[in-house]
N, C-alpha and C positions, 0 to 999 in steps of 0.2 A: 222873123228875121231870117232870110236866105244867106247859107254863106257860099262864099265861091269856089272856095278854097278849103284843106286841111288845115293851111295854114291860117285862115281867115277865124276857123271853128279854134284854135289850139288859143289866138289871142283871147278871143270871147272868154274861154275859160280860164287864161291868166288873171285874166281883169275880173275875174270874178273868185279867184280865189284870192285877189288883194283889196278888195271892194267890199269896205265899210258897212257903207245905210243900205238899211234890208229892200228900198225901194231899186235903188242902183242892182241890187243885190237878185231882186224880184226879175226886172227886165232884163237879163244876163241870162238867169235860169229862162226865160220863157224864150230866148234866142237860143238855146239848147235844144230846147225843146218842139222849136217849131225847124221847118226846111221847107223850103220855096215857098213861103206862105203856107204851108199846111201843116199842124199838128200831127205831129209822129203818133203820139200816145191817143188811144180813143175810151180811155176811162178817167177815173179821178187817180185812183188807186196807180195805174199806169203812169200819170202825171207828177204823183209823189215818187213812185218811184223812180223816176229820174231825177227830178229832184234830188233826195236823198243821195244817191247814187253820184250824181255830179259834187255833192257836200263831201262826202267819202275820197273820190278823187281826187280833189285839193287837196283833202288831208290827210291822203299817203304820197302825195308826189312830195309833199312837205318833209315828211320823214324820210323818204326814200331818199332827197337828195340831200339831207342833213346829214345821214349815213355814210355816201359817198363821198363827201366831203371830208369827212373824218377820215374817210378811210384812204381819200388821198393824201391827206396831211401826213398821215403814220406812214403811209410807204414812202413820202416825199423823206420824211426825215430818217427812215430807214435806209435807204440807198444815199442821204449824206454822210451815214455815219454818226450821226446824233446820240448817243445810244441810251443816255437821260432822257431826252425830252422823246426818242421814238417809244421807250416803254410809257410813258403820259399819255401820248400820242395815240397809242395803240387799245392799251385801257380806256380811254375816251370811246374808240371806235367801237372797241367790245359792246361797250354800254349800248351806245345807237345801236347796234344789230341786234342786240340782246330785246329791246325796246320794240325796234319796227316787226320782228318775229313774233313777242311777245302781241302786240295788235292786231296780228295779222296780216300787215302787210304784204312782207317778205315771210317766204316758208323757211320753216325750223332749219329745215336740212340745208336752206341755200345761205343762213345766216350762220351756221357748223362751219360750214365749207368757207365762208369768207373769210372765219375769224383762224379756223385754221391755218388758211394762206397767211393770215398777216404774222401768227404767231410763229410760224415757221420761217418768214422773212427775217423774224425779230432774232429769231435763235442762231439764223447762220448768217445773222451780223456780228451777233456776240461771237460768235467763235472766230471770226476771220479775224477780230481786235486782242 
């Protein structure tokens, strides 16, 4: 499977980090795998490891954007004013960073650095109330 595009190659891999049966599943990875009709990888070893590799990629984009999400939530209800539901808010997000660091996703120090922005949002809201 040739793709024509970056963008062409990004849907392949959406649809195949939402794609069920391992057969859908199977020709997904081998449209990764291959470009203009020719296999990228020239071993076995090399084939799994893309493979594997593209398995990986779905499941830190997962976390990654699960993280983000949170953590827009907590600053969303931070600059409301919220100042209940942003510390929920904000402990939630903790969790996700603490999680996707812990996997390895995201590194230690840039999941530190986030959680300290958000915690420092959180404090000089409580002070301005």
């Amino acid at each position: 499977m040739a793709f024509a595009s970056a963008q062409d190659r990004r849907h392949c891999s959406e649809r195949l980090q939402r794609s069920q049966s391992p057969p859908v599943r199977r020709k997904l990875i081998a449209g990764l795998i291959e470009r203009k009709g020719h296999s990228l990888a020239n071993t076995k070893s090399a084939i799994k490891r893309i493979r594997s590799s593209a398995k990986r990629q779905a499941r830190g984009r997962r976390v990654r954007t699960e993280a983000r999400t949170f953590i827009k939530a907590a600053r969303a209800k931070i600059s409301d004013g919220e100042l209940d539901a942003a510390k929920k808010s904000v402990a939630v997000a903790v969790r996700a960073l603490d999680k996707a660091a812990e996997k390895g996703i995201i590194h230690k120090n840039n999941a530190a650095r986030r959680k300290s922005r958000l915690l420092q949002g959180l404090a000089e809201a409580g002070k301005d109330k």
